[in-house]
N, C-alpha and C positions, 0 to 999 in steps of 0.2 A: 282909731275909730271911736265917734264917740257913742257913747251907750244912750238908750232910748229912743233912736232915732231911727225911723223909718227908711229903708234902704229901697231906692226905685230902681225898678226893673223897666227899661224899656226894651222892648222888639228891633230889631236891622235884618236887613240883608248887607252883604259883603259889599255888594256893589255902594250901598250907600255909606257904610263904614269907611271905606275904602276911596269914596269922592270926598268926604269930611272926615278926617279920621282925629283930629283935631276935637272935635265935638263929641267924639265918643269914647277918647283916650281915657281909663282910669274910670272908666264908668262900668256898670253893672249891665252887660247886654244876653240877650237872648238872639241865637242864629237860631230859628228854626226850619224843619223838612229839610234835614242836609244829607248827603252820605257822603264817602270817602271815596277819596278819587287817589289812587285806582281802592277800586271795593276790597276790603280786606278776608286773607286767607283765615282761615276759622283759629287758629290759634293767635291772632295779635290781640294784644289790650293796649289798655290807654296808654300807660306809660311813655312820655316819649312825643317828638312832633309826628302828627297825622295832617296831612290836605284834607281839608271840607271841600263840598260844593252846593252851595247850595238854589242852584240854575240863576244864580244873580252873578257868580266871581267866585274865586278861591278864597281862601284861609288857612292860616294852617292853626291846626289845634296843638296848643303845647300843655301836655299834665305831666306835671312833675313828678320823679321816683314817689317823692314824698305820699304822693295824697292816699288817701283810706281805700282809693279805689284805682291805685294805680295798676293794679295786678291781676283788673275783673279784665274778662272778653269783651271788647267793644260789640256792639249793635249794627245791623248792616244803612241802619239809618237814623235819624235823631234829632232833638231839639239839643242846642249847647246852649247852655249859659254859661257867662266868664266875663272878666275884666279886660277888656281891650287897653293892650298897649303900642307903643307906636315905636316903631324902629327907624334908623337912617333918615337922612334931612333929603329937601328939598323933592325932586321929581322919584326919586330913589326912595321915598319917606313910605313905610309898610304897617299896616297896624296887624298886630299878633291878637290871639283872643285865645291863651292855658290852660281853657281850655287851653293854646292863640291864634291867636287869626291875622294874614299876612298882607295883612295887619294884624297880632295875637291877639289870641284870645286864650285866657286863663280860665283852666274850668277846677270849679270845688265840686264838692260832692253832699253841696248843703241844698 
C-alpha cells in the first residue's frame, strides 16, 4: 500500500456487490444496517465466518482469529466495513467481505 494516499470508502448493499462483484473486488466497502442471520446467541464474537443481511441479500462476514478484535461479542446489528473478495468463477462466482461477504468481506478494526 502506498503511503500518503487517501483510501476511499464507498457504501453497497449485498444485493449490488453481489450483481457486480467484479467492481468491488479488493476495494474498501461499507455494508450498512445489517444483522446476522440467524441473530446471534449472547456469547458469539467475531472470530470466525458470520451471515449478514442486510434486507438486500446475504454475506458472509469473515474476521480472522488474528484481528485486535476477534474475541469482542458481536452487536445484534451493524455497519461493516471490509475489503470485498471474490470466490469461485463464473455463475458460482461469490464475493466475501472479512469482515466477508458471500461475496467476503474483510472486516479491520480500524
Amino acid at each position: 500500500m502506498a503511503s500518503g494516499r487517501i483510501i476511499k470508502l464507498q457504501a453497497a448493499n449485498t444485493s449490488a456487490i453481489l450483481a457486480n462483484p467484479d467492481r468491488y473486488e479488493s476495494t474498501l466497502v461499507a455494508i450498512n444496517n445489517a444483522v446476522y442471520d440467524p441473530e446471534p446467541a449472547g456469547d458469539v464474537i467475531y472470530s470466525g465466518d458470520k451471515i449478514l443481511n442486510d434486507g438486500f441479500g446475504l454475506a458472509t462476514l469473515r474476521t480472522s482469529a488474528n484481528a485486535t478484535f476477534a474475541n469482542t461479542a458481536v452487536q445484534p446489528s451493524g455497519n461493516f466495513t471490509g475489503v470485498v473478495y471474490v470466490t469461485g468463477t463464473g455463475t458460482s462466482k461469490r464475493s466475501n467481505t472479512g469482515c466477508e461477504l458471500q461475496k467476503t468481506f474483510l472486516c479491520s478494526d480500524a
